[in-house]
ZAMARGU-4260 file (C-alpha; in steps of 0.2 Angstrom, whole numbers, plus 5000, padded with zeros to 4 digits):
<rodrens>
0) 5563/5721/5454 | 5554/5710/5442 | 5554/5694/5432 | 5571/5692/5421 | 5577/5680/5408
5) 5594/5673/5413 | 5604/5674/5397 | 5597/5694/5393 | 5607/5696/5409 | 5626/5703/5413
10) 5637/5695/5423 | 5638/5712/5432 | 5618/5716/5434 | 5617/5697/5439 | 5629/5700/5450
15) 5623/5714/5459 | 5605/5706/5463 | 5600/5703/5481 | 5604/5682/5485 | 5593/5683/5497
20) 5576/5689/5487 | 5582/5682/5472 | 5574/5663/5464 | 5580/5655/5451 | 5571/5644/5439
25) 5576/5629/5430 | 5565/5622/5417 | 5571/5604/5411 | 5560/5594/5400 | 5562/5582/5385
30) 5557/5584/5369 | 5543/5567/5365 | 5529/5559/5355 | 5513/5564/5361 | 5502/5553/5349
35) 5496/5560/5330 | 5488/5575/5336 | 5501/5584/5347 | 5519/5592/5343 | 5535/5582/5352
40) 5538/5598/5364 | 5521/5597/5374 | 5532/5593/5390 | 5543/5607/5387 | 5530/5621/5382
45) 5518/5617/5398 | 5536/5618/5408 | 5539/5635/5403 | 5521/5642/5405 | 5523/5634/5424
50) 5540/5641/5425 | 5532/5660/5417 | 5517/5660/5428 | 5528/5654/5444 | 5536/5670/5441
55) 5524/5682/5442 | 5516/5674/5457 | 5531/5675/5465 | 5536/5692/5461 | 5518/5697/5465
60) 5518/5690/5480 | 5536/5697/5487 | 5540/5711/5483 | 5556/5716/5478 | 5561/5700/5473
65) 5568/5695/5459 | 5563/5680/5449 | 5579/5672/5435 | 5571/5661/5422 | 5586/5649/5415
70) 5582/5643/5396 | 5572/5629/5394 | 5583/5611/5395 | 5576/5599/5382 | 5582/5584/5392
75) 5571/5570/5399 | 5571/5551/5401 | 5559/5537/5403 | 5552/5543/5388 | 5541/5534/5373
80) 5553/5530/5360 | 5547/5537/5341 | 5551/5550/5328 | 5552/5565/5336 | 5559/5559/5354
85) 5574/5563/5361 | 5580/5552/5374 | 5594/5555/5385 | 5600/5544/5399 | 5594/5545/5417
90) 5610/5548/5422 | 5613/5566/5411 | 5598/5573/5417 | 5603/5572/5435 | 5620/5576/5431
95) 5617/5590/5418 | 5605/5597/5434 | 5618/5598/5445 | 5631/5607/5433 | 5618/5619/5432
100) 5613/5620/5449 | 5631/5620/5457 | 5634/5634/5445 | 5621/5643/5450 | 5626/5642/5468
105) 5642/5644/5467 | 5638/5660/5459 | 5628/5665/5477 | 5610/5660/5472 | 5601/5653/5487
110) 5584/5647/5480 | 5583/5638/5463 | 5566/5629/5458 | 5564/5617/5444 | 5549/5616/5434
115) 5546/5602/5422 | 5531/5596/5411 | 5536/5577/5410 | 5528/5563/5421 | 5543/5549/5418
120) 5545/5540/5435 | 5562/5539/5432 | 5566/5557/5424 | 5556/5564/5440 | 5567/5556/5451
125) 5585/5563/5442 | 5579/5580/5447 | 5573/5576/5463 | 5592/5568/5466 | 5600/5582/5456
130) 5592/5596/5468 | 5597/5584/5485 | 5613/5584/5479 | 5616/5603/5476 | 5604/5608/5491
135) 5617/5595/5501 | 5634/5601/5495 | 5631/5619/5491 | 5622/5622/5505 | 5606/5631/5497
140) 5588/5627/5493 | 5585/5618/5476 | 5569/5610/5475 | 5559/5600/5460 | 5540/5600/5466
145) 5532/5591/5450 | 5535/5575/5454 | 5524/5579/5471 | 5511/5589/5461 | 5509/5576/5444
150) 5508/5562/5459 | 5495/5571/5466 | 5485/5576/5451 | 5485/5562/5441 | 5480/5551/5457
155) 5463/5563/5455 | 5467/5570/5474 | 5465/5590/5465 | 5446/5584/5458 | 5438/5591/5469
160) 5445/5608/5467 | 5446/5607/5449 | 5425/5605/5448 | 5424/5621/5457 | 5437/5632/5448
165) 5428/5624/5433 | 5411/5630/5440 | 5404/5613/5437 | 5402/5594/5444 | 5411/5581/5436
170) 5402/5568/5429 | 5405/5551/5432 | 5412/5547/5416 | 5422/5560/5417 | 5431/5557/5432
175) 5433/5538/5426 | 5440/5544/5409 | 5452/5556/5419 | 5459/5540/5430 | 5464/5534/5414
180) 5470/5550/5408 | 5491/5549/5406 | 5498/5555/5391 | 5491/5564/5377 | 5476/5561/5380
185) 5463/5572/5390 | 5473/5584/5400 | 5486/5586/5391 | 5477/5590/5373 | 5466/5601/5385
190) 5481/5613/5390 | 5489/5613/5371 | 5473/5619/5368 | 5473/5633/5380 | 5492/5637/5376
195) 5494/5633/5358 | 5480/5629/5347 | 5489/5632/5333 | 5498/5617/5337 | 5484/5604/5341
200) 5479/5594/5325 | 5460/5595/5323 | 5460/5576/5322 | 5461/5574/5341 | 5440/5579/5341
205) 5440/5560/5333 | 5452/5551/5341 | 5445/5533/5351 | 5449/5531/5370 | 5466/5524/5373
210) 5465/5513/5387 | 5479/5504/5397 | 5479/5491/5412 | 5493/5492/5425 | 5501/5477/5420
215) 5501/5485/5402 | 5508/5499/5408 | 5523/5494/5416 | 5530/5488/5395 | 5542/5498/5386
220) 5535/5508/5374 | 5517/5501/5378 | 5507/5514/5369 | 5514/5513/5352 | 5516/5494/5355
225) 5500/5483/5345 | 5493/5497/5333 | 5496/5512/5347 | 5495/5529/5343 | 5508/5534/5356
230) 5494/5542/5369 | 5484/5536/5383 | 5466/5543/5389 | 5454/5552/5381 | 5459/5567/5371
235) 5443/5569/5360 | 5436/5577/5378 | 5447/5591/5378 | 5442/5608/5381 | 5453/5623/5385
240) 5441/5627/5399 | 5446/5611/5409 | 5464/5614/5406 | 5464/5632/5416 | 5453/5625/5430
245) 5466/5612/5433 | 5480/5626/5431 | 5474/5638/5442 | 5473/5625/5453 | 5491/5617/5450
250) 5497/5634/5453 | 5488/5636/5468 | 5495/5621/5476 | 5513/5626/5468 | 5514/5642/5476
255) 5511/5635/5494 | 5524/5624/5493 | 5535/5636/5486 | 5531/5650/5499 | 5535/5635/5513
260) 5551/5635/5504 | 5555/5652/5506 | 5548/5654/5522 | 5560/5639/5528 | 5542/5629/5535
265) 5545/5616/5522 | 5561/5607/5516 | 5561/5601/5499 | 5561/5582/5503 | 5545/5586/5510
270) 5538/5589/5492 | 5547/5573/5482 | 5537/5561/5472 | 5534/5544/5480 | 5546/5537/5467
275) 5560/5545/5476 | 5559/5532/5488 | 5558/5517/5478 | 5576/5511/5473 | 5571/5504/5454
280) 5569/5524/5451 | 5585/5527/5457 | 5598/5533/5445 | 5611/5522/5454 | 5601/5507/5454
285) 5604/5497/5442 | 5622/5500/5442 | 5623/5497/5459 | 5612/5480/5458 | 5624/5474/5444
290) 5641/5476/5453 | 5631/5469/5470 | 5626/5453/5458 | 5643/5451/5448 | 5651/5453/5467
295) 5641/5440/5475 | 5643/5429/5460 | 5662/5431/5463 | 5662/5428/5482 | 5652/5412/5479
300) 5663/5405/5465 | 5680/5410/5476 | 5673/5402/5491 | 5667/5387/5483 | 5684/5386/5475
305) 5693/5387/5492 | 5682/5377/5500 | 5684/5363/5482 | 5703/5365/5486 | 5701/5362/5505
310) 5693/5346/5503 | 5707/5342/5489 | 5721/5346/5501 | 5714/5336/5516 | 5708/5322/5504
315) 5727/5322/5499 | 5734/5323/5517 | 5723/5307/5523 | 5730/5297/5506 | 5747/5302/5512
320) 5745/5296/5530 | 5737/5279/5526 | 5752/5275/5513
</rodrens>
């Protein structure tokens, strides 16, 4: 068995693969602005590359199992608004992942992985939801990992083993310029670099640092906002090099979770975001938070109408007995 492409498949060869060695793949990520120097589908095209080199790890590592790779989903939210971007509701991620996933396990598939490219808070968390929801009411194993893995990278706990894979020490500057690395900038022009040069405008060599504080960061739109170029970091430090440390190293930390997966010693939950857990990320939240408002602001008005026309009909009752 090998790596196979969903839709080059018929419904009776799919049908005839073994559930129980076979892993599907679902690559979802949105098509956005990545500053003047990178195309809109950076997101998508690292997703893929993920979701390709997943693959043949896998299939390396067990044989006889067979890897599915699903057409790439240009969906996303909690994206940078521009030319270029598409942005689609929270709430149609999540859902348009658990049409797919349902499908997929209604069909018999047991194990369905999601890779994504995109680091949006909220867009992590509609996959994480989606693949509790189908795990829970299909009874199978879908699990979204990036969420854990970007967390993990971005907060600079992989460093380490990205200097040795480089062959090299980080400098200082480096590792400051890579704590303000986010979008477009370093890593992500870095990896363009390595998997599409063609792609990468020349002009990155020349862009300034972009630099954002926390409180900045939490604005809509913030890096196209005040003469903004749409990125955040450093991308004139680029190098290819840098790129397939930090790869290898991904991939390193990807395939132990998924082989936990597999094995049954890790559940899914066990490799979610932190945003998971905080209900602003929620997909529900903000409906939720509206009808709880609206609902309270009812119950106070009705109870201090009764209690308004309580007071009238005593007041009324004690003019009644005086007369």
């Amino acid at each position: 068995m090998s790596v196979r492409l969903l839709e080059e498949m018929s419904t009776p060869a799919l049908d005839a693969l073994d559930r129980a060695r076979t892993a599907v793949v679902l690559t979802v990520s949105p098509l956005e602005e990545h500053g003047p120097h990178l195309p809109v589908g950076v997101d998508a095209i690292a997703a893929r590359y993920f979701a390709e080199t997943l693959a043949e790890r896998l299939t390396a590592a067990r044989p006889g199992w067979t890897v599915l790779l699903a057409p790439t989903l240009h969906l996303g939210s909690f994206t940078f608004d521009a030319v270029g971007t598409v942005s689609v509701r929270q709430r149609v991620v999540r859902d348009a992942l658990v049409d797919y996933g349902g499908s997929l396990a209604r069909a018999g598939f047991r194990y369905i992985l999601v890779a994504n490219g995109h680091g949006g808070p909220g867009h992590l968390t509609a996959l994480e939801e989606a693949s509790a929801i189908v795990s829970r009411r299909h009874r199978v194993t879908m699990a979204s990992f990036s969420g854990h893995l970007a967390w993990q990278f971005l907060r600079g706990r992989y460093l380490e083993k990205v200097a040795t894979a480089l062959g090299r020490p980080l400098s200082d500057e480096e590792r400051q310029a890579f704590a303000e690395d986010a979008h477009g900038g370093w890593w992500e022009t870095s990896l363009m670099l390595l998997l599409r040069p063609d792609l990468v405008d020349p002009s990155y060599r020349a862009l300034p640092p972009a630099r954002y504080s926390l409180a900045e960061r939490v604005v809509p739109n913030f890096p196209l906002r005040n003469g903004g170029r749409g990125y955040v970091g450093h991308p004139a430090l680029a190098d290819p090099a840098f790129a397939k440390a930090a790869i290898e190293v991904l991939m390193t930390e990807t395939m132990e979770l998924v082989e936990g997966l597999l094995d049954g010693r890790i559940r899914p939950r066990d490799g979610r975001s932190p945003f998971f857990a905080v209900p602003f990320f929620r997909t529900d939240f903000w409906p939720i938070a509206i009808t709880a408002t609206v609902g309270l602001a009812i119950g106070a008005v009705t109870y201090l109408a009764l209690a308004a026309l309580g007071r009238s009909r005593t007041q009324g009752t004690r003019s009644r007995d005086r007369a």
